[in-house]
Biotite code that builds the C-alpha atoms (Angstrom):
import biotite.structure as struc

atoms = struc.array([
    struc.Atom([92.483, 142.313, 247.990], chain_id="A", res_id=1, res_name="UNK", atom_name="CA", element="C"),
    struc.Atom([89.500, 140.444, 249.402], chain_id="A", res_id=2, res_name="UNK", atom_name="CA", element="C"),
    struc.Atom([87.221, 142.038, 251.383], chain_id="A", res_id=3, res_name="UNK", atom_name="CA", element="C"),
    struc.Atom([86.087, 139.995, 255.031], chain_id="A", res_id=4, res_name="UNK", atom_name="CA", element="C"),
    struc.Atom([83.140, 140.118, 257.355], chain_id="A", res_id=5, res_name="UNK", atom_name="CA", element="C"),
    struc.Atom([82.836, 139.986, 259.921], chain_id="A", res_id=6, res_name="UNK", atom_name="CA", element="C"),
    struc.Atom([81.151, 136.360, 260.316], chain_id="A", res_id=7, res_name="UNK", atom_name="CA", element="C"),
    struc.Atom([84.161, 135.414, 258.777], chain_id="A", res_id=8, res_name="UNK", atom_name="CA", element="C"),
    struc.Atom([86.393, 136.588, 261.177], chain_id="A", res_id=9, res_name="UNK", atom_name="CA", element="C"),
    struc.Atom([83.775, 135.487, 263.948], chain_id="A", res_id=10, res_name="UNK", atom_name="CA", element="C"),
    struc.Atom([83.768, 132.149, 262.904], chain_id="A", res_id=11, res_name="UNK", atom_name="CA", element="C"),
    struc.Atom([88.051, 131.884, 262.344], chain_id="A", res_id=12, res_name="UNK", atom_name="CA", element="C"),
    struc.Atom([88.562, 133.069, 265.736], chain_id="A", res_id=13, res_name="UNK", atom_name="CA", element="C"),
    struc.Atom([85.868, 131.085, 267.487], chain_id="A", res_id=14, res_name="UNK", atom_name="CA", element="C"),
    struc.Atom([86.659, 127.743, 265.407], chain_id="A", res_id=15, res_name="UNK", atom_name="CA", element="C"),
    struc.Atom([82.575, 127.063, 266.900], chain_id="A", res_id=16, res_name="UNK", atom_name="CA", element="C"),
    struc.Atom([81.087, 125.782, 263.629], chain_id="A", res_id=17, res_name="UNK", atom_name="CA", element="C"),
    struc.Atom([82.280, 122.717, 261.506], chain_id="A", res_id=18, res_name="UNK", atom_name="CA", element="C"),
    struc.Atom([81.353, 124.126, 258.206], chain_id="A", res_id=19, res_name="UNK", atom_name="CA", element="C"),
    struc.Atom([82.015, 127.539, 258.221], chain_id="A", res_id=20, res_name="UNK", atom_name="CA", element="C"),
    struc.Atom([85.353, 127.513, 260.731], chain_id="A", res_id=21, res_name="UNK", atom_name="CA", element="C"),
    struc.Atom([87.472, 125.255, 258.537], chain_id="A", res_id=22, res_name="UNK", atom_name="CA", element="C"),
    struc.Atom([86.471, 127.311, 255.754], chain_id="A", res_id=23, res_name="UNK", atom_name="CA", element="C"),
    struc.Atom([87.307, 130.907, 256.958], chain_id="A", res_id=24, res_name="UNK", atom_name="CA", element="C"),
    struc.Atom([90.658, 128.920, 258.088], chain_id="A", res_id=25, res_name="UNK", atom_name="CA", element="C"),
    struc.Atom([91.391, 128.112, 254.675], chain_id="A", res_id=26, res_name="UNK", atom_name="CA", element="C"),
    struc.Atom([91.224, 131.229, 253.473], chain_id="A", res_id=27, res_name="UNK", atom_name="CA", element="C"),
    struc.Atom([92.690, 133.730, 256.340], chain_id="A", res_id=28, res_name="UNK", atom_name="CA", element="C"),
    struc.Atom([95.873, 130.792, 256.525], chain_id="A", res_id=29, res_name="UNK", atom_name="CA", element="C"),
    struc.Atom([95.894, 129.595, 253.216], chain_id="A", res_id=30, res_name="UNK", atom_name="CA", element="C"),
    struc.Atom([94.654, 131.092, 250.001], chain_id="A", res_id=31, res_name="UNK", atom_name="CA", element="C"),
    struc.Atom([95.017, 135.026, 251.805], chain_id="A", res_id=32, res_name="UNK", atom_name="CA", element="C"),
    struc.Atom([98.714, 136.344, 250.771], chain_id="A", res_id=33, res_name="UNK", atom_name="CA", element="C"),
    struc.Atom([100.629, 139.507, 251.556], chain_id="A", res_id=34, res_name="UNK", atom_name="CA", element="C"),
    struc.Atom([100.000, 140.321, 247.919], chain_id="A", res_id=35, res_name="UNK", atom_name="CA", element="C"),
    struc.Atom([96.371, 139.510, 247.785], chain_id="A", res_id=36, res_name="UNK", atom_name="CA", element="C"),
    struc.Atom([95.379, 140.198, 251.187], chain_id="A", res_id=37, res_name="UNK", atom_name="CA", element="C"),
    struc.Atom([92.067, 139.864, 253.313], chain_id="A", res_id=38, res_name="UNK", atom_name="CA", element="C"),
    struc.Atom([90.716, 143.340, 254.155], chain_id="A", res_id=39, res_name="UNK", atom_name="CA", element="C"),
    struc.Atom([88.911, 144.186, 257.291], chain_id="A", res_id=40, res_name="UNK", atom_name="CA", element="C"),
    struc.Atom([86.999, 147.402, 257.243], chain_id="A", res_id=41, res_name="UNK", atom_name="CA", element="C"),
    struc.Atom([86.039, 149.792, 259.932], chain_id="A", res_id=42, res_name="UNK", atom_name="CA", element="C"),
    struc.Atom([82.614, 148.325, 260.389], chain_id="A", res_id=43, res_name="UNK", atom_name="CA", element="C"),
    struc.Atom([83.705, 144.909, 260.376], chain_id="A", res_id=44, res_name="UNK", atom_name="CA", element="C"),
    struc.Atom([86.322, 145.174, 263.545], chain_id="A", res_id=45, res_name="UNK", atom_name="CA", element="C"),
    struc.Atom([84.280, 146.744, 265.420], chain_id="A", res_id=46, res_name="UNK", atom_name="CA", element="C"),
    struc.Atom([81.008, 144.009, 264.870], chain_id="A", res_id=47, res_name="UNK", atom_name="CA", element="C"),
    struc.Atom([83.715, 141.600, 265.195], chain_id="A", res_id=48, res_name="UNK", atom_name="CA", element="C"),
    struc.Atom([84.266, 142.763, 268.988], chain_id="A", res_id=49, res_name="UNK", atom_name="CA", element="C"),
    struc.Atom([81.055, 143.417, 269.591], chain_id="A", res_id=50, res_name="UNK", atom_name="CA", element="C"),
    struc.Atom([79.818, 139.868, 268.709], chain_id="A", res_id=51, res_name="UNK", atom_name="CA", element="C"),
    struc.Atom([82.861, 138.332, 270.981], chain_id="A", res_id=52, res_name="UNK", atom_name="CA", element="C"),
    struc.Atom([82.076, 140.139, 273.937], chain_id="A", res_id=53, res_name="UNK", atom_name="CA", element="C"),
    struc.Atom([77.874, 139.842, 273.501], chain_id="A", res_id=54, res_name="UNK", atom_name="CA", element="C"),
    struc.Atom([77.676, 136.385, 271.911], chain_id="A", res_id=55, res_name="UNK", atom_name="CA", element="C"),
    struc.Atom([80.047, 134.836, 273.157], chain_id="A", res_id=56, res_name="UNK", atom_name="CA", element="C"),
    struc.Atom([81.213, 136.512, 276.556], chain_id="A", res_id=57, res_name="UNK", atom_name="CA", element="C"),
    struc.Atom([84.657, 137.392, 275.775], chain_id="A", res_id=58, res_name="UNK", atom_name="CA", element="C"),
    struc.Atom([86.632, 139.195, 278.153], chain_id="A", res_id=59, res_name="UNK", atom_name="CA", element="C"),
    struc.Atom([88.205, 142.847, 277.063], chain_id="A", res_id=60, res_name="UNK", atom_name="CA", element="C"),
    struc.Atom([91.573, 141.326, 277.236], chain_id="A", res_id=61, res_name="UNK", atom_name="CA", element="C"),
    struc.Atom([90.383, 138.872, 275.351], chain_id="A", res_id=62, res_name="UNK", atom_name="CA", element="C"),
    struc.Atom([89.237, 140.665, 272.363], chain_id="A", res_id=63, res_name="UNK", atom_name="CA", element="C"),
    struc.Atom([92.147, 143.300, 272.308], chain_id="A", res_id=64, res_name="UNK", atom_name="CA", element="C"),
    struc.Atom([94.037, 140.375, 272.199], chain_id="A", res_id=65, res_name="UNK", atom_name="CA", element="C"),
    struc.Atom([92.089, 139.005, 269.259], chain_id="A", res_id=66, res_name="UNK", atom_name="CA", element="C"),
    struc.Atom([92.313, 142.550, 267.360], chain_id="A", res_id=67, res_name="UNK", atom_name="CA", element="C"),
    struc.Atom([95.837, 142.426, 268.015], chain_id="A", res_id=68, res_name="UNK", atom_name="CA", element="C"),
    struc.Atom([96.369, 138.952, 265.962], chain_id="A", res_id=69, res_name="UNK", atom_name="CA", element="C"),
    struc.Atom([94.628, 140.483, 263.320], chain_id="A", res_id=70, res_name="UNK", atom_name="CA", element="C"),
    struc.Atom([96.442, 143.790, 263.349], chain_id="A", res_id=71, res_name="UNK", atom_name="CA", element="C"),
    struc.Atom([99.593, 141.399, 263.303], chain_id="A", res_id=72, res_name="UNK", atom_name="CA", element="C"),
    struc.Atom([98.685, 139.328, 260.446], chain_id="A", res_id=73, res_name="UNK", atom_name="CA", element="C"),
    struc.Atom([100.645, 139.812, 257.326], chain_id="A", res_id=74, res_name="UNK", atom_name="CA", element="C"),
    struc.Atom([97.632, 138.477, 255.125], chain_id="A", res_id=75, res_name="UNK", atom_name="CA", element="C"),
    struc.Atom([95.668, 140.983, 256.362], chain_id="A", res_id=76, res_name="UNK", atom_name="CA", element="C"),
    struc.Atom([95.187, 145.241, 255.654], chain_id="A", res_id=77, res_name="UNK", atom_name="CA", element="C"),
    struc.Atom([92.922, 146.756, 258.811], chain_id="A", res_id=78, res_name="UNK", atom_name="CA", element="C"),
    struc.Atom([91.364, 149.755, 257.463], chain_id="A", res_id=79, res_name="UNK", atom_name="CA", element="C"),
    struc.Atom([92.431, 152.245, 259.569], chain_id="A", res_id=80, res_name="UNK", atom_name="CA", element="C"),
    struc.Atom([94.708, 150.706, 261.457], chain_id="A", res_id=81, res_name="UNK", atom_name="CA", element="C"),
    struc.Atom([96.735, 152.934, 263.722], chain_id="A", res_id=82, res_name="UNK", atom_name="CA", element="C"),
    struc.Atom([92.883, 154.454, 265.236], chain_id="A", res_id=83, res_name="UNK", atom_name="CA", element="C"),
    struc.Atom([92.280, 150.352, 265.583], chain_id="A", res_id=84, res_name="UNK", atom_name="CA", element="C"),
    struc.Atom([95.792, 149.430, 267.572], chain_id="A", res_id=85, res_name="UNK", atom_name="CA", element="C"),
    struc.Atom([94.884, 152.979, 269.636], chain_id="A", res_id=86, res_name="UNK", atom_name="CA", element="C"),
    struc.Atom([90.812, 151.321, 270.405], chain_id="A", res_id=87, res_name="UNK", atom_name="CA", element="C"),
    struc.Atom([92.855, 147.834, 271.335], chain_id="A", res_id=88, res_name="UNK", atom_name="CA", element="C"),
    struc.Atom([94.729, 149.319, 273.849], chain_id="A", res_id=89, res_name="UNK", atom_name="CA", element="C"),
    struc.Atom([92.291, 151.086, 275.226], chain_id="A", res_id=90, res_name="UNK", atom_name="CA", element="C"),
    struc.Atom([90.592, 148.125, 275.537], chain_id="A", res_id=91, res_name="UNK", atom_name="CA", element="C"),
    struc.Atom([92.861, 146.384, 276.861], chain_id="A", res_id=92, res_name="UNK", atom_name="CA", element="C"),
    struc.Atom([93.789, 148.545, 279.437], chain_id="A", res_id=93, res_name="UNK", atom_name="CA", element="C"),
    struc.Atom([89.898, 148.267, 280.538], chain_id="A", res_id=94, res_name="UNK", atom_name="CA", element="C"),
    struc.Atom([89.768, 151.976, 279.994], chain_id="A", res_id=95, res_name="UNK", atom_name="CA", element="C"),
    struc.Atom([86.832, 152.151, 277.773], chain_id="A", res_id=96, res_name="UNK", atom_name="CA", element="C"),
    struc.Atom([84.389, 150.211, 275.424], chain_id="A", res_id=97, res_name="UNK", atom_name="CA", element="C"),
    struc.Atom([86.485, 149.324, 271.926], chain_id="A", res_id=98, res_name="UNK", atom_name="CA", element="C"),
    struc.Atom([83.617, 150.928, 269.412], chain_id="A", res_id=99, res_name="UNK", atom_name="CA", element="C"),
    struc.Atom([83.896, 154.414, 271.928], chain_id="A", res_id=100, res_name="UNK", atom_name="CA", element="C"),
    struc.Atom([87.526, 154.660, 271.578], chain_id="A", res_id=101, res_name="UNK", atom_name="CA", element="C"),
    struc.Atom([87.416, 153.656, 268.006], chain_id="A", res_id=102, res_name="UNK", atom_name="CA", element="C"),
    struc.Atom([84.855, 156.573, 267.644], chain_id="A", res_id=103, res_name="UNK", atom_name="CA", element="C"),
    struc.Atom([87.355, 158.590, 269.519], chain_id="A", res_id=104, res_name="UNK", atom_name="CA", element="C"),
    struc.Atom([90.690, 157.844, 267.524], chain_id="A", res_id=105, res_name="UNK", atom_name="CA", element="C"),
    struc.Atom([88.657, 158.155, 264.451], chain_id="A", res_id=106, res_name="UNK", atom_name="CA", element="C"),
    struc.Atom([86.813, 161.759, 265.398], chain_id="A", res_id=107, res_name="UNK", atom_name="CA", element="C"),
    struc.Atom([90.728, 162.581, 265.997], chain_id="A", res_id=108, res_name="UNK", atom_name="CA", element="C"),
    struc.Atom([92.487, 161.365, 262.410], chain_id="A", res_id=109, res_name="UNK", atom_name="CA", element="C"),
    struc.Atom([89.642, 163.616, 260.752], chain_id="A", res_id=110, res_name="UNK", atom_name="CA", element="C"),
    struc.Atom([90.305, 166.570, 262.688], chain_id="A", res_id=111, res_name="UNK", atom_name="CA", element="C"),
    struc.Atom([87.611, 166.643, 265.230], chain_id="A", res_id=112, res_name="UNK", atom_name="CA", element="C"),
    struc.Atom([88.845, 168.571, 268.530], chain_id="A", res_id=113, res_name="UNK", atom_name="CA", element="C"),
    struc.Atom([86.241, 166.777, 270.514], chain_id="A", res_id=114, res_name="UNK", atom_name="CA", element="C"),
    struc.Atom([83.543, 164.207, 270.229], chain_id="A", res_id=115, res_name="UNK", atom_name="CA", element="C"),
    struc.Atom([79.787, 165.061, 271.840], chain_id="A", res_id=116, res_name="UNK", atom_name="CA", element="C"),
    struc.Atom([78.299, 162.315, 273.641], chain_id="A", res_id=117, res_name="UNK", atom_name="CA", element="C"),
    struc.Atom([75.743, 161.471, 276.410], chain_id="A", res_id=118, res_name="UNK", atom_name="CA", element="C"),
    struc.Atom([77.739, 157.921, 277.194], chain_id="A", res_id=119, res_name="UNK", atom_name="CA", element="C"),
    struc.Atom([78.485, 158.823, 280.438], chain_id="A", res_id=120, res_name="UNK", atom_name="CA", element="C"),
    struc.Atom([81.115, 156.089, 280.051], chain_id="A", res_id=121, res_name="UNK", atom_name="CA", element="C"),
    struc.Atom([82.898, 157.761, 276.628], chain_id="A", res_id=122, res_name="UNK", atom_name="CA", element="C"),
    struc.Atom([83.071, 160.664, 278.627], chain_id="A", res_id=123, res_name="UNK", atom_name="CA", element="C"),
    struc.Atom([85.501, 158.750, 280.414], chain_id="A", res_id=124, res_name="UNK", atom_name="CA", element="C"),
    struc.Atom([87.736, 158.387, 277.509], chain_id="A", res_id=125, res_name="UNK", atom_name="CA", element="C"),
    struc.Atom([89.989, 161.732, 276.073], chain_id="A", res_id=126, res_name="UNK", atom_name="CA", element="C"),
    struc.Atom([88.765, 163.504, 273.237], chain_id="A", res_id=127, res_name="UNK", atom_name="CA", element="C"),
    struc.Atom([84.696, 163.097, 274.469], chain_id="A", res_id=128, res_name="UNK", atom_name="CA", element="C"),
    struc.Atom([82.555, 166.131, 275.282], chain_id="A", res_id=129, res_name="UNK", atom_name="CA", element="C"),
    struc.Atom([78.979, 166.197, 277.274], chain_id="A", res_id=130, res_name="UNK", atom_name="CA", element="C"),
    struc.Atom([76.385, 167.362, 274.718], chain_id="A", res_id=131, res_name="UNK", atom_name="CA", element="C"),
])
């Protein structure tokens, strides 16, 4: 397993630099494999949608749809995966911010009953509290 970052998967989706794209290309399409996969961590998916919506304007349909390729990918492993599809949807649904509903989902798989926040906004979202 090979471990990606998130400029990596920046510059594969965005295809918006003529070194780097074809290179992160070649490896997500052709030298990744379903027995030597690419592995995207926690931190990494959730930089990865927060660069596509600051940098480069992305819509939230847009990037839940990008998360979703990547959950779908058979050359990749998404740490955490379930807590990621659960952020996506959120996301997608325009219900919340990705990184506050992975935060949620997360808080959730380790047992947390609730989450305290002041982000009037996660508050929105189940499984958020008002410190």
């Amino acid at each position: 397993m090979i471990g990606l970052d998130t400029n990596v998967l920046v510059r594969y989706v965005t295809q918006d630099d003529l070194v780097q794209s074809p290179k992160a290309t070649a490896w997500i399409e052709r030298r990744l494999t379903p027995d030597n996969p690419g592995f995207i961590s926690i931190g990494a998916i959730a930089e990865t949608a927060w660069v596509l919506e600051r940098t480069y304007g992305l819509s939230d349909q847009a990037i839940a749809g990008v998360i979703e390729r990547l959950l779908q990918a058979d050359v990749l492993v998404v740490e955490d995966e379930q807590q990621v599809f659960t952020a996506m949807i959120t996301l997608r649904e325009s219900l919340g911010s990705f990184a506050d509903a992975l935060i949620a989902a997360l808080g959730a798989k380790a047992g947390c009953s609730n989450t305290l926040t002041f982000d009037q906004k996660a508050l929105r979202l189940p499984g958020f509290t008002p410190a």
